[in-house]
KEKE-3310 file (N, C-alpha, C; in steps of 0.2 Angstrom, whole numbers, plus 5000, padded with zeros to 4 digits):
npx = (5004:4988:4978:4972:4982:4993:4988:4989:5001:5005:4999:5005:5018:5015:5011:5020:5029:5023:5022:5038:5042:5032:5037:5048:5044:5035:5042:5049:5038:5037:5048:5044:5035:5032:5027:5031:5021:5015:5028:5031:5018:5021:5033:5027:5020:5028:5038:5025:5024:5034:5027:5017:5021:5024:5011:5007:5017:5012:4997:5000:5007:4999:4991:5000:5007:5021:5032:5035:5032:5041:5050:5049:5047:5060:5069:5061:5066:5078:5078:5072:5068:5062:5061:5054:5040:5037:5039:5028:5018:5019:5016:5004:4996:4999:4992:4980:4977:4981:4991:5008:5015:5028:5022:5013:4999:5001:5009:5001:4990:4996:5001:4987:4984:4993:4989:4976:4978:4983:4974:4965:4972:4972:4959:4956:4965:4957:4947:4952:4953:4949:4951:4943:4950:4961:4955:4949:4961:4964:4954:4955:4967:4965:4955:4963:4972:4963:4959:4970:4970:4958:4964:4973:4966:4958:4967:4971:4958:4959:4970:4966:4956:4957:4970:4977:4988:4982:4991:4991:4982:4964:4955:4950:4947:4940:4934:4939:4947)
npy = (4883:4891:4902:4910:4907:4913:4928:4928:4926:4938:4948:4945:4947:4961:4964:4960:4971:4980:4981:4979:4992:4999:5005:5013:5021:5027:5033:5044:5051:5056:5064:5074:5081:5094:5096:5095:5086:5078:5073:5063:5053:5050:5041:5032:5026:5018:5012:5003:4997:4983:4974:4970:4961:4946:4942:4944:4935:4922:4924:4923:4911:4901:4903:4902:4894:4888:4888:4893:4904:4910:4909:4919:4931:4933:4933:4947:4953:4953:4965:4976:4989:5004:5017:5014:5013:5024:5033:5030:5031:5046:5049:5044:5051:5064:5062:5064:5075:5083:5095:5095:5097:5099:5097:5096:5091:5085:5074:5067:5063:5054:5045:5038:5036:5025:5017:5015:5006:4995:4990:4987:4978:4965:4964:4958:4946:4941:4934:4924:4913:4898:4894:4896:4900:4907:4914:4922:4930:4938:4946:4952:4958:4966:4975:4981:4990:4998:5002:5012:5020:5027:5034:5042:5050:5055:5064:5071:5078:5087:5092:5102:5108:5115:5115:5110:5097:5082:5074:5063:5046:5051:5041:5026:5014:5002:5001:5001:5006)
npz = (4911:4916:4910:4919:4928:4923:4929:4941:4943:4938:4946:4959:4956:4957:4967:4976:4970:4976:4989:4992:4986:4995:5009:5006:4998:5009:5016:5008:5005:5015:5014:5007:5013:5022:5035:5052:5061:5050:5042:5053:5052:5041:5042:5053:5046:5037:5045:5049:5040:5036:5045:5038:5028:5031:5031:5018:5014:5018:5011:4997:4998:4996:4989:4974:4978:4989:4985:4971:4976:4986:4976:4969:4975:4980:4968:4965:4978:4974:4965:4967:4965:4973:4968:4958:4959:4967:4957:4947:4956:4958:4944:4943:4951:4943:4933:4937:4937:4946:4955:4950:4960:4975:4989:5004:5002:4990:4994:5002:4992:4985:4992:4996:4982:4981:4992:4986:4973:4983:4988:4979:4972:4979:4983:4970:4969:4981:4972:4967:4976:4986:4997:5013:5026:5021:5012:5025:5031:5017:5017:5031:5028:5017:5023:5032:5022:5019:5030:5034:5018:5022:5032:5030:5018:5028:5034:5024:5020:5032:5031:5019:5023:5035:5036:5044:5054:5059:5071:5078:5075:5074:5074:5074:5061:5064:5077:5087:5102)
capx = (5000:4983:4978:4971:4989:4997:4985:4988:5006:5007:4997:5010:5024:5012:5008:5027:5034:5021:5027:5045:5040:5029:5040:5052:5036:5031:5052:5050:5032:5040:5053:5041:5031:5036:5025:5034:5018:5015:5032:5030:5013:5022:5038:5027:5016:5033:5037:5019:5025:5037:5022:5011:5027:5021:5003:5009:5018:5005:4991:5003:5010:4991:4986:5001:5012:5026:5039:5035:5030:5048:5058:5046:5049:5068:5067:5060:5071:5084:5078:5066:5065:5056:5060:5047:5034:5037:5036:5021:5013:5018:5014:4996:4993:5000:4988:4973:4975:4984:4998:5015:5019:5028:5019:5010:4992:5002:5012:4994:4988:5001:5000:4982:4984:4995:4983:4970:4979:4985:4968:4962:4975:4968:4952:4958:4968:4952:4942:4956:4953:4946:4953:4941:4956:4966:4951:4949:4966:4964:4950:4958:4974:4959:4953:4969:4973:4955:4960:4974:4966:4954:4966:4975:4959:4955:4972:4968:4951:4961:4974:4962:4950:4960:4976:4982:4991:4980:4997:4989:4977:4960:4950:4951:4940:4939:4932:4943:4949)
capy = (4887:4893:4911:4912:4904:4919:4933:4926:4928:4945:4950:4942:4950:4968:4963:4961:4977:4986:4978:4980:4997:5001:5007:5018:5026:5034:5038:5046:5054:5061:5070:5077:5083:5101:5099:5089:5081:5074:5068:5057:5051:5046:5037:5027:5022:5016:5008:4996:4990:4977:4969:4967:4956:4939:4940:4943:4929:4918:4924:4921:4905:4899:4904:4900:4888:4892:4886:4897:4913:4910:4912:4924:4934:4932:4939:4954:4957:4955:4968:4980:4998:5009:5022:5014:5014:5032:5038:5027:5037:5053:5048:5042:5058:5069:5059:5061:5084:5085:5099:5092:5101:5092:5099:5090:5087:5080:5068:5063:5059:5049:5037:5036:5030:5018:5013:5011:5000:4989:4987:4983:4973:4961:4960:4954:4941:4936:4929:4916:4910:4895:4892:4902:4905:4913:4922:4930:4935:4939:4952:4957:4963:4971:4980:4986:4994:5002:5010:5016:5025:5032:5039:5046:5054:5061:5070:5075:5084:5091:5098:5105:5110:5119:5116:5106:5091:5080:5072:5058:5046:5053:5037:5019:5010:4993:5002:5000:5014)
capz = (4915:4913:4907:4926:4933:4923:4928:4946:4945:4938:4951:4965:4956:4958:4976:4979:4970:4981:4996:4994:4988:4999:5014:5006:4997:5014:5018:5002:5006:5023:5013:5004:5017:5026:5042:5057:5060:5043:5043:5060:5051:5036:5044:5058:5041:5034:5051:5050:5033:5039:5049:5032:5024:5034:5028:5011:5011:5019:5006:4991:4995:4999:4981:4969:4982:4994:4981:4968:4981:4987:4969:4964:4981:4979:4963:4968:4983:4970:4957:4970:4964:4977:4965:4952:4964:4968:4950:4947:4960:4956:4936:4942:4953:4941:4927:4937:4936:4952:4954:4954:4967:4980:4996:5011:5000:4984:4998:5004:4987:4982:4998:4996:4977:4981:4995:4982:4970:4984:4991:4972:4969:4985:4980:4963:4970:4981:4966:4964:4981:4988:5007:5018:5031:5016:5009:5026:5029:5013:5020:5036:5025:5012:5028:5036:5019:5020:5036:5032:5015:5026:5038:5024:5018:5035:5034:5018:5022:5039:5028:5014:5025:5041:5036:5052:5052:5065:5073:5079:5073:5079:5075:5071:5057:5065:5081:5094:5104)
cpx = (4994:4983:4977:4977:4994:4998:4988:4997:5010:5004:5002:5016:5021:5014:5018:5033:5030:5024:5031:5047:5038:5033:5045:5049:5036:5040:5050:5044:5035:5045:5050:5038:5034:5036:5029:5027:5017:5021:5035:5024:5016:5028:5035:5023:5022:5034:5032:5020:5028:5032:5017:5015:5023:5013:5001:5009:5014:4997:4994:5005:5005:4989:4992:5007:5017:5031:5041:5035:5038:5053:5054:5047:5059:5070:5067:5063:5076:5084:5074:5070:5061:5055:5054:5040:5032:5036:5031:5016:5014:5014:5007:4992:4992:4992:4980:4971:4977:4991:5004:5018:5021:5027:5015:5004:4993:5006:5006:4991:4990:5000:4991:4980:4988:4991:4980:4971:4981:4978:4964:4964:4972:4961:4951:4961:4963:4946:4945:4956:4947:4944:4949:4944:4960:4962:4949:4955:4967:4958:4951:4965:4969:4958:4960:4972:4968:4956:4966:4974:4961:4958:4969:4970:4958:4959:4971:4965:4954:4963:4971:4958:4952:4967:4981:4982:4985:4987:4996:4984:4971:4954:4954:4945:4939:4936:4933:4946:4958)
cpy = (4890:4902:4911:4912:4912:4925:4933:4929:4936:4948:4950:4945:4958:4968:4965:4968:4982:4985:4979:4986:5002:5007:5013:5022:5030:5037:5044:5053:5059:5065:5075:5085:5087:5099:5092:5085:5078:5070:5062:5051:5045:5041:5033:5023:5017:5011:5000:4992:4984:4972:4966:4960:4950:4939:4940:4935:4920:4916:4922:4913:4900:4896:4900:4895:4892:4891:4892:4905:4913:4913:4919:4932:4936:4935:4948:4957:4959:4963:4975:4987:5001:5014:5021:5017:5022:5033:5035:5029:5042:5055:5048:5048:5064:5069:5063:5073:5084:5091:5093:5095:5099:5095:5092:5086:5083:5074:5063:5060:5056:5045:5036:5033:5025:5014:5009:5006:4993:4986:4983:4978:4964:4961:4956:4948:4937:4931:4924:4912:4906:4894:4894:4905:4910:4917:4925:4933:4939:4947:4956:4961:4969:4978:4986:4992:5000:5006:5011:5022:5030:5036:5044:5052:5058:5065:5075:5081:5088:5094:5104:5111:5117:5119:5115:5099:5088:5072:5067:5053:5046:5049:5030:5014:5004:4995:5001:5008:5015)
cpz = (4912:4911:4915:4931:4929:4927:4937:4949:4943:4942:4958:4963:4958:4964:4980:4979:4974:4987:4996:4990:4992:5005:5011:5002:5004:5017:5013:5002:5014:5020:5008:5008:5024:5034:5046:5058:5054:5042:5048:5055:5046:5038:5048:5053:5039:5040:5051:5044:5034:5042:5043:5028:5026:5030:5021:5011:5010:5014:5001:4992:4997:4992:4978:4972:4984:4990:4975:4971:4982:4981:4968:4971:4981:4974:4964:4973:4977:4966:4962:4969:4965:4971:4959:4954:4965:4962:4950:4950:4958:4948:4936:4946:4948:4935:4930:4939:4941:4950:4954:4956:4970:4986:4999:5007:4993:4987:4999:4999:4985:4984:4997:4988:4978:4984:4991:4977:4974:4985:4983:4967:4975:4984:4973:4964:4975:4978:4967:4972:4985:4996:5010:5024:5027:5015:5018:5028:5023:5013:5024:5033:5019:5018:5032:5030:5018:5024:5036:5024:5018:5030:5034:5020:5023:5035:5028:5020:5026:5035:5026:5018:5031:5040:5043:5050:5058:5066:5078:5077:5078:5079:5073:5066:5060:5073:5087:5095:5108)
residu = (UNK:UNK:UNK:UNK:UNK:UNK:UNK:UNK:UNK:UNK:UNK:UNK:UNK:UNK:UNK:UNK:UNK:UNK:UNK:UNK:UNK:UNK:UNK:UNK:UNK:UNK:UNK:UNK:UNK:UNK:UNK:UNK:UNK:UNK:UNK:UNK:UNK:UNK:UNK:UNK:UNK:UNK:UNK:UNK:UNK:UNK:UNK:UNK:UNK:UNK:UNK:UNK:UNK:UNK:UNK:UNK:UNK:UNK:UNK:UNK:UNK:UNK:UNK:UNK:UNK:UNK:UNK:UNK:UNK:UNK:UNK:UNK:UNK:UNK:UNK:UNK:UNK:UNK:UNK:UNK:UNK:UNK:UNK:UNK:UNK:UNK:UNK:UNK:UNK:UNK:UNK:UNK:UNK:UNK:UNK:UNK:UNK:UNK:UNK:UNK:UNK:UNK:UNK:UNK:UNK:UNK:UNK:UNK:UNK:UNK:UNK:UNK:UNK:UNK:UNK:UNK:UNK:UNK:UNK:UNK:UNK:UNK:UNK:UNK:UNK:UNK:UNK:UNK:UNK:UNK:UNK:UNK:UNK:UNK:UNK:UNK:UNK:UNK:UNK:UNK:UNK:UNK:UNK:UNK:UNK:UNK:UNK:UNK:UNK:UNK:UNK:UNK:UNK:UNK:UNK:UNK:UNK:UNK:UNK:UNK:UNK:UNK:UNK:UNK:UNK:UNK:UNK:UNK:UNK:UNK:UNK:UNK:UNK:UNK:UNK:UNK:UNK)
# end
């Protein structure tokens, strides 16, 4: 393997522990989180996870092949600790001067770090791509994590700023209504 072919596969191992982290991250972020809306917000985010799985799969066995994505996928089912994932959040929040408090605005920073590493772990696996059907799935999954940072964000500010949950989303980035 090349140094590129490695870089590519530690990436795909990232991609996967966020993945089969991902979902019990926000279970985890709801039991955090006092307010009954906040806790809807974070279980229906938990919910959309399963739907990302397939585009996963599609964008990795594009880039390092379906043979390899599979063992390396199998793997990680075998071995997945959500629990990593969550301390890794809490560690990178806590890293960056945050209370470690566990209330509704340390629940929100944490899902909006993880956001931000998935979204920049997918931009770094866009370099390595040639296809232009992968690289835009490779952008429509970039974007869906976008809006979902942003919506996370706007809770945020809600929070901070009025201290209301908005218990619904009250926009869509991609412009639909």
């Amino acid at each position: 393997m090349t140094h590129i072919d490695d870089k590519i596969i530690e990436l795909a191992r990232t991609a996967l522990s966020f993945e089969y982290g991902e979902e019990n991250f926000y279970r985890h972020a709801a039991e955090m989180t006092k307010n009954p809306s906040g806790k809807a917000m974070f279980l229906r985010l938990a919910e959309e996870e399963s739907g990302y799985m397939e585009d996963m799969h599609t964008l990795f066995s594009a880039i390092i092949g379906k043979e390899e994505w599979q063992r390396l996928a199998a793997e990680e089912a075998a071995n997945a600790h959500p629990s990593k994932v969550i301390a890794d959040m809490e560690a990178a929040v806590a890293h960056r001067g945050q209370a470690s408090i566990a209330d509704d605005a340390q629940a929100l920073r944490m899902a909006m770090e993880l956001e931000r590493r998935i979204i920049h772990l997918l931009k770094d696996m866009s370099e390595h791509i040639s296809d232009p059907a992968i690289l835009k799935l490779a952008g429509k999954m970039i974007m869906e994590e976008t809006s979902q940072y942003d919506a996370l964000q706007a809770q945020l500010d809600s929070l901070q700023n009025v201290g209301l949950w908005l218990d619904t989303p009250e926009f869509r980035m991609d412009g639909r209504f």
